[in-house]
C-alpha angles and dihedrals in degrees: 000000000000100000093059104085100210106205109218131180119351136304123246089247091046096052095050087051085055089047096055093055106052082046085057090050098042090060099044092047098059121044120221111242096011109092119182079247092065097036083058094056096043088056099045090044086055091052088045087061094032080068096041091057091044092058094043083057093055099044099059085047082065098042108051092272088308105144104216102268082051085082098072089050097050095048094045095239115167100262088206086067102060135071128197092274093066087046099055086040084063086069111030097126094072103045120084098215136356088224078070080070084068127086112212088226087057114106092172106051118067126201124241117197088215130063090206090069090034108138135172083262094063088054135094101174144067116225133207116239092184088046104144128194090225092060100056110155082062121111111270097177139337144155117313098231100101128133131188117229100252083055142060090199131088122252103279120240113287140026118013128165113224110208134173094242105057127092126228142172126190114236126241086251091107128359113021099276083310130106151171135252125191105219118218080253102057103249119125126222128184115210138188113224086265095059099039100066087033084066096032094070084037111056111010136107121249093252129009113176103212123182116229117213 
């Protein structure tokens, strides 16, 4: 019996080893900076402007393949004199309910359950008046965060014209430098700042006049 040597247990070198790579797995398992918490909200932010670009859909099927901000123009209204609560009112009948304008990561904006009492306070995302079904790969909606380059702060509320040669960034205010954008389509895209003026010049079109809340 004393000459067979039973191993039992690990070695020093073997349980460093172990350590390591549970350190290794631990690491690549949990993101920094993405907590389940944020993915949550990013999701449900996505589906919120998933839904915003469904309704807008079905809106213009029901108005001769006018997307809803075509409405102003069509009418002739004075642009200077809406917000982007008057905007999303336009198409209220197709959206289900006006808490579906807030994105959860969005301290600022605060839902309101009616569309009567809907204000540019109850609001997350810009919106497109000259959105056109034959464009369809241009920005429909997004999240409101974004900056141009010549400025650390985000687009203010109202009127702003989108064009390909201009350069912009989102702030760290909702989704990690990241955001989302509703397509005429309907698709939804998320895009880092890169991306975003990398599509931008793209697929864009040469002006898109967006409303800021």
């Amino acid at each position: 019996m004393n000459k067979i040597s039973l191993r039992s247990g690990f070695s020093l070198v073997e349980l460093f080893a172990l350590i390591a790579v549970l350190l290794l797995v631990a690491y690549f398992a949990v993101p920094s900076g993405d907590t389940g918490k944020t993915k949550s909200a990013r999701l449900q932010c996505f589906n919120n402007l998933k839904s915003v670009g469904l309704a807008a859909r079905i809106y213009a099927t029901d108005n001769n393949g006018l997307m809803p901000g075509a409405y102003f123009l069509s009418n002739k209204i004075d642009l200077a004199t809406i917000d982007t609560a008057s905007c999303f009112r336009i198409f209220s009948n197709q959206l289900s309910t006006p808490k579906i304008l807030v994105c959860p990561s969005d301290s600022r904006a605060q839902a309101t359950a009616s569309f009567t009492n809907l204000t540019t306070k109850n609001i997350s995302y810009f919106l497109s008046l000259t959105a056109h079904e034959t464009s369809p790969q241009s920005f429909l909606a997004g999240d409101r965060n974004i900056q141009t380059s010549n400025s650390q702060a985000t687009i203010p509320p109202g009127l702003f014209p989108l064009t390909t040669n201009l350069q912009l960034s989102w702030s760290k205010e909702l989704h990690h430098e990241q955001g989302n954008i509703a397509m005429v389509d309907g698709s939804v895209q998320e895009f880092s700042s890169a991306r975003l003026n990398r599509y931008l010049r793209e697929h864009a079109v040469s002006t898109n006049l967006l409303i800021f809340p």
